[in-house]
GUNUKOL-698654 format. One line per field, with one value per atom (N, C-alpha, C, O): atom name; x, y, z. Coordinates in Angstrom, 1 decimal. Layout:
// GUNUKOL-698654
name <- CA  ... $
x <- X  ... $
y <- Y  ... $
z <- Z  ... $
***
This chain:
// GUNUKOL-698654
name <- N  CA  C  O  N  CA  C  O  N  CA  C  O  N  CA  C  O  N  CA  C  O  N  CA  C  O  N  CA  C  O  N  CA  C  O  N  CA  C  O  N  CA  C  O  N  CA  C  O  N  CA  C  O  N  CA  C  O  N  CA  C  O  N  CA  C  O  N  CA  C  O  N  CA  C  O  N  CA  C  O  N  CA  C  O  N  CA  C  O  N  CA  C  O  N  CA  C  O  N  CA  C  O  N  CA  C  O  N  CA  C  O  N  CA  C  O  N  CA  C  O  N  CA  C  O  N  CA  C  O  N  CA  C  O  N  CA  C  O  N  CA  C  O  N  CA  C  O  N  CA  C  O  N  CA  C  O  N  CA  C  O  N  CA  C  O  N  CA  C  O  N  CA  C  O  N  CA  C  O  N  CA  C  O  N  CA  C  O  N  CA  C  O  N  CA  C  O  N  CA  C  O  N  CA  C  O  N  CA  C  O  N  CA  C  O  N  CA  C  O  N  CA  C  O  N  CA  C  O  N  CA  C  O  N  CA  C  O  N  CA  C  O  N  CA  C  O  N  CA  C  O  N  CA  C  O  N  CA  C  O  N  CA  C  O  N  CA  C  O  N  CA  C  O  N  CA  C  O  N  CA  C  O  N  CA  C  O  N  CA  C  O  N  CA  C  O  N  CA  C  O  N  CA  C  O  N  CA  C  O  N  CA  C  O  N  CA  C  O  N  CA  C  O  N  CA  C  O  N  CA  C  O  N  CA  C  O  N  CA  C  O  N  CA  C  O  N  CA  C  O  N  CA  C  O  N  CA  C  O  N  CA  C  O  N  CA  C  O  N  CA  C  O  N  CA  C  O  N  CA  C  O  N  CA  C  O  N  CA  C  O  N  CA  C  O  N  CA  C  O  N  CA  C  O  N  CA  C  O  N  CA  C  O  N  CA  C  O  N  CA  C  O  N  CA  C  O  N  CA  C  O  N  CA  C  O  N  CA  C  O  N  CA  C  O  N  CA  C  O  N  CA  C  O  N  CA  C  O  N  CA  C  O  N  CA  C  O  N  CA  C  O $
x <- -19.0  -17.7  -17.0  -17.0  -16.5  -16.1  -14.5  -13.7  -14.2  -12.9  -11.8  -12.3  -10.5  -9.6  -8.7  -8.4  -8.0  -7.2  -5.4  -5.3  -4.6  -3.9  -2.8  -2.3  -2.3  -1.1  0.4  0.9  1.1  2.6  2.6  3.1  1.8  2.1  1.2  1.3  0.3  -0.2  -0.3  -1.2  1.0  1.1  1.9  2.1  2.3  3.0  2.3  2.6  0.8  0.4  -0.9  -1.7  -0.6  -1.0  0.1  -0.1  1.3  2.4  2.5  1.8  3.0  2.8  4.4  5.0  5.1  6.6  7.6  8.7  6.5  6.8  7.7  8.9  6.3  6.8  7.4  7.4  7.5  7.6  6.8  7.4  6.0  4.6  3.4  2.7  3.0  1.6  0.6  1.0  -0.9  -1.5  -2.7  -3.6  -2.8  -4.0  -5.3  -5.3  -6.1  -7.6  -8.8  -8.5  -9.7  -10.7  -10.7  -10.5  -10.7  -10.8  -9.8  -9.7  -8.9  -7.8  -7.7  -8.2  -7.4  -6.7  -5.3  -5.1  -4.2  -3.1  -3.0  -3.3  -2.5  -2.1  -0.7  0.3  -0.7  0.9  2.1  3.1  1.8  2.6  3.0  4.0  2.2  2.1  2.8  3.8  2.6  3.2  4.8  5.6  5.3  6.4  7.3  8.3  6.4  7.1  7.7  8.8  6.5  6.6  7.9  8.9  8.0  9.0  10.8  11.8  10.3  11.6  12.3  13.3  10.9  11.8  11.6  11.8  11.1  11.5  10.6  11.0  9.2  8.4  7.5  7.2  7.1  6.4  4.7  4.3  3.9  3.3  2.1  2.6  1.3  0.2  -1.0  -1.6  -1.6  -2.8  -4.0  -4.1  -4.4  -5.6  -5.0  -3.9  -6.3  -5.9  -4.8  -4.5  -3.9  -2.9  -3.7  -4.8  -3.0  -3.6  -3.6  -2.5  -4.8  -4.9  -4.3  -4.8  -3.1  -2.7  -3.0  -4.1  -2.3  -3.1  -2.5  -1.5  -4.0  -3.2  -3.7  -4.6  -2.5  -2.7  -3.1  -2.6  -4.1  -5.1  -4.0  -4.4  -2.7  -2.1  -1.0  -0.3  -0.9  0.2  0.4  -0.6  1.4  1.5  0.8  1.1  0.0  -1.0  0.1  0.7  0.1  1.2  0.2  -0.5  0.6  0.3  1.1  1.8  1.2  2.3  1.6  0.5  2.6  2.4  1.6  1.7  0.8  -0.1  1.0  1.7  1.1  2.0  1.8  2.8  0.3  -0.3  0.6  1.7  0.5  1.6  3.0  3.3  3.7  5.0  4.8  5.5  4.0  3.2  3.0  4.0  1.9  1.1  2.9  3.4  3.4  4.5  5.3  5.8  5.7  6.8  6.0  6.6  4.4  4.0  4.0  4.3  3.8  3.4  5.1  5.3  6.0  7.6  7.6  8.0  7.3  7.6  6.7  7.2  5.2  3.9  4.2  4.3  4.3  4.4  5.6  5.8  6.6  8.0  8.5  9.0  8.7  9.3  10.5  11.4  10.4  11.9  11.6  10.7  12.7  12.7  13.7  13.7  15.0  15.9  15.4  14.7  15.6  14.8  15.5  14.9  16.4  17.6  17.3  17.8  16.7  16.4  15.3  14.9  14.3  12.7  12.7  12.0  13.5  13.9  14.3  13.7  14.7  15.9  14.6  14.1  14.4  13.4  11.7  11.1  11.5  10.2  10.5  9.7  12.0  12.3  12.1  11.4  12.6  12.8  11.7  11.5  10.6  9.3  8.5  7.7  9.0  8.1  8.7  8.0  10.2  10.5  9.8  9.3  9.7  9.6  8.0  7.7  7.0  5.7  5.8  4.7  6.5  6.6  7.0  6.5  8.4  9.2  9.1  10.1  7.9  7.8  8.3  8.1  9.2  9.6  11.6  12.4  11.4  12.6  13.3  14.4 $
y <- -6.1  -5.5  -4.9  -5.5  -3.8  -2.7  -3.5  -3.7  -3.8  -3.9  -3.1  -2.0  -3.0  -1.6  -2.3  -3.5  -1.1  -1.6  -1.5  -0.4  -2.1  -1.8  -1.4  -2.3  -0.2  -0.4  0.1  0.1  0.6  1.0  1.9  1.6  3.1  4.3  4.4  5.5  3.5  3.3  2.3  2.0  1.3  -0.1  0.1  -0.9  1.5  1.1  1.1  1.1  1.2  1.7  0.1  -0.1  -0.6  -2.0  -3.1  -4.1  -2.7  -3.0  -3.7  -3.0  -4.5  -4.6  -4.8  -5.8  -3.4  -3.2  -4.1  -4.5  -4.1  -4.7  -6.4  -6.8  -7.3  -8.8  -8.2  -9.2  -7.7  -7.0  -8.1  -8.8  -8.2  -8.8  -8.2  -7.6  -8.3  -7.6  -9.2  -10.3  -8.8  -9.4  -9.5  -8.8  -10.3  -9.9  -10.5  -11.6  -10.2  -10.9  -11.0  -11.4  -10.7  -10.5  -9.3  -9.0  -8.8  -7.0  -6.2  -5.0  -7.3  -6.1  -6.7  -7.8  -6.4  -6.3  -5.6  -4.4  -6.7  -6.1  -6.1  -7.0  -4.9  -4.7  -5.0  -5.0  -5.2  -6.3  -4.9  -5.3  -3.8  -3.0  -2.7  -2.2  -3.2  -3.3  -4.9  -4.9  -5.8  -6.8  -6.9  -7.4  -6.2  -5.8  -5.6  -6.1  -4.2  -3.8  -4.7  -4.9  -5.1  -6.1  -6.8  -6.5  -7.7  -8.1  -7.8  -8.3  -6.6  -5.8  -5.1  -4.6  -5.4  -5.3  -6.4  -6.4  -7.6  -8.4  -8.6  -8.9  -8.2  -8.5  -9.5  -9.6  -10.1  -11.3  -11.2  -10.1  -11.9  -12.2  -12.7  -13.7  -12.5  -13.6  -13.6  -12.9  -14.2  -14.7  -14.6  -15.7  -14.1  -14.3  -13.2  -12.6  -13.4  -12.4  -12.6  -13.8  -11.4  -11.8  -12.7  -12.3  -13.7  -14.1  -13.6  -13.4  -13.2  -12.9  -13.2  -14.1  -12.3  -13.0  -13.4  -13.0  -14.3  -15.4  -14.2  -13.6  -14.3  -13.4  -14.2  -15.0  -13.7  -15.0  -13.7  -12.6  -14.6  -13.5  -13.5  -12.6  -14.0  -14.0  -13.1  -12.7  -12.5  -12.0  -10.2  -9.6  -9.5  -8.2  -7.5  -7.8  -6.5  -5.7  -4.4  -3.8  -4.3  -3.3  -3.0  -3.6  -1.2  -0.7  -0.4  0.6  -1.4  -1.1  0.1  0.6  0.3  1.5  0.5  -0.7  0.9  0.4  -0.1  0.8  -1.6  -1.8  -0.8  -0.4  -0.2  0.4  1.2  0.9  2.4  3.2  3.7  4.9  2.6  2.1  2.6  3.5  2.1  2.3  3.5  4.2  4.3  5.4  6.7  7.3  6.5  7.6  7.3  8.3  6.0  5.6  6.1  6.5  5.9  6.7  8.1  8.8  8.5  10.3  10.9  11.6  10.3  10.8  10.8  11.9  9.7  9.7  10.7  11.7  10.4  11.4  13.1  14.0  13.1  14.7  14.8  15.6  14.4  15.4  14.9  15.9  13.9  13.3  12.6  12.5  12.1  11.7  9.9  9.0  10.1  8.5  7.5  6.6  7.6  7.0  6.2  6.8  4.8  3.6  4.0  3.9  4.4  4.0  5.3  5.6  6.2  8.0  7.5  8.0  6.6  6.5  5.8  6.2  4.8  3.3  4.3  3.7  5.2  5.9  6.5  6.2  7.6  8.7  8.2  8.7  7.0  6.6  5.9  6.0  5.1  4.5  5.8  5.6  6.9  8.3  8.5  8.4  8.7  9.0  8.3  8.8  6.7  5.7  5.7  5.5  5.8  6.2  6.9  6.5  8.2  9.6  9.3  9.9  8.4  8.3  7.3  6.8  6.6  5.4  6.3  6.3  6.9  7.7  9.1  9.8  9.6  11.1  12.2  13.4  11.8  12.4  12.8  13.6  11.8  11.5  12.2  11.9 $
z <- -12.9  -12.5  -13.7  -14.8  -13.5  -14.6  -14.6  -13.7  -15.9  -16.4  -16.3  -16.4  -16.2  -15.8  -16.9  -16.9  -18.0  -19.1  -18.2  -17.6  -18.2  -17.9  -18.9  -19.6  -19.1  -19.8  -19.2  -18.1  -20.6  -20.6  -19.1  -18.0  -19.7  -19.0  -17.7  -17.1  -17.1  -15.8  -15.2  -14.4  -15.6  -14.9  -13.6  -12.8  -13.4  -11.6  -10.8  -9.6  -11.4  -9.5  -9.3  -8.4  -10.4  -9.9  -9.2  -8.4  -9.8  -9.3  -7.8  -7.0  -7.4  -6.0  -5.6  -5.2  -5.7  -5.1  -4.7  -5.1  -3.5  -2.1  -2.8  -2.8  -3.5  -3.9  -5.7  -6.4  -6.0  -7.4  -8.3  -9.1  -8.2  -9.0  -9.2  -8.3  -10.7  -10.8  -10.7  -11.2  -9.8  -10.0  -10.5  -10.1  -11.3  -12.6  -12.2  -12.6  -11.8  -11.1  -12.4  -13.5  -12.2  -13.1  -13.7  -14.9  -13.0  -13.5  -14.1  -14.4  -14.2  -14.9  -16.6  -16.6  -17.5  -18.7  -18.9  -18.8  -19.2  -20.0  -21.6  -22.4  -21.6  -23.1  -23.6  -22.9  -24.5  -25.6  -24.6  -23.9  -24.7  -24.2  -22.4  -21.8  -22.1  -20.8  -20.4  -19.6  -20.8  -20.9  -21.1  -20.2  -22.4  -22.7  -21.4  -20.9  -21.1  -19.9  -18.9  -18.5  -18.4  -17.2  -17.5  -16.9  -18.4  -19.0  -18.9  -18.3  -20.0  -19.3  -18.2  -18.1  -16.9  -15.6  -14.8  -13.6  -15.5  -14.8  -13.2  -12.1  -13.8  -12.7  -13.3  -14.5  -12.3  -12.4  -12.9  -12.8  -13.2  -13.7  -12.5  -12.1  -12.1  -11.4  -11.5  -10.6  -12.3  -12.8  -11.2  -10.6  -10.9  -9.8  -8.8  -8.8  -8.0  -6.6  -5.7  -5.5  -5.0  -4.2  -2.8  -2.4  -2.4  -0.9  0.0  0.6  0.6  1.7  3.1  3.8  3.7  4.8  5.9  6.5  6.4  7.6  8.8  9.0  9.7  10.9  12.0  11.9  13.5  14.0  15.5  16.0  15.7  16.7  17.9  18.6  18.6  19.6  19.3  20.2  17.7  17.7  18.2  18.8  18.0  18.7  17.7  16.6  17.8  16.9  16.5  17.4  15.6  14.9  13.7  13.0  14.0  12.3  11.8  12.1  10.6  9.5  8.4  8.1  8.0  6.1  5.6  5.9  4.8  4.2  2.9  2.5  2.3  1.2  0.0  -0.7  -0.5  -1.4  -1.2  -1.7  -0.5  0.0  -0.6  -0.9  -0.9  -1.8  -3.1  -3.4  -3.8  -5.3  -5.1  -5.5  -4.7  -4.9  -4.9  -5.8  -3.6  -4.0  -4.7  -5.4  -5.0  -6.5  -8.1  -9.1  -7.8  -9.0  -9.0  -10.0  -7.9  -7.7  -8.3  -9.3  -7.3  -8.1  -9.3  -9.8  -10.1  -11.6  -12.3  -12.9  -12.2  -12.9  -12.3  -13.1  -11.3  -10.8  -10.7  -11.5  -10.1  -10.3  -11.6  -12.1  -12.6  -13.4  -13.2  -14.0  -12.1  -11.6  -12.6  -12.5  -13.4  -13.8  -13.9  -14.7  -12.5  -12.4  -11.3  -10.4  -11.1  -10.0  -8.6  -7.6  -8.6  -7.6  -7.1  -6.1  -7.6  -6.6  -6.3  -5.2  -7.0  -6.8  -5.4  -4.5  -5.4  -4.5  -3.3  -2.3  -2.9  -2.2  -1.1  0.0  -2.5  -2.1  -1.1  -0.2  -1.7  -1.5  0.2  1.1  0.3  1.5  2.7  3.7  2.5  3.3  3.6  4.8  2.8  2.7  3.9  4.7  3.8  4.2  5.7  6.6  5.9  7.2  8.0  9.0  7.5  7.7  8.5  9.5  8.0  8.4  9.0  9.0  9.7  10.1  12.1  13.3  11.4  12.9  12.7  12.4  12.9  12.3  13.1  12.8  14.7  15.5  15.4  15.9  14.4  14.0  12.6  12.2 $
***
């Protein structure tokens, strides 16, 4: 299994938004700078794979947005438009995620 280096400038898109925790399994590496980061926004840390949620075969079948989803356009804003204020990223990405959720709307 191929190692993935994580750092400064491509740690949002391991990010997982949603619980604002990165989680670090086998395959990832962080770097002292990547770390840093984490740090200074105050996301968490988790050593192993996220858990796999329990689904409960009686419940109502719904498709949700994919959580990945959140990540991929919070990176795309910052890398392609440059947008690097949280609170337009946070805003913009919510619109977004509506918009594909109620697209009649």
């Amino acid at each position: 299994m191929a190692k993935q280096l994580v750092r400064r400038d491509n740690i949002e898109e391991f990010i997982s938004h949603d619980e604002n925790r990165l989680y670090v399994g086998q395959s990832l590496i962080l770097t002292p700078g990547a770390k840093d980061y984490l740090q200074e926004k105050n996301i968490t840390v988790v050593y192993g794979e996220p858990a796999e949620p329990k689904i409960n075969p009686e419940a109502k079948v719904t498709t949700p947005v994919v959580t990945d989803l959140e990540g991929r356009i919070q990176q795309l804003l910052q890398s392609d438009f440059s947008i690097t204020d949280r609170q337009l990223i946070t805003e913009v990405t919510k619109k977004v995620l509506e918009k594909l959720e109620n697209p009649g709307q």
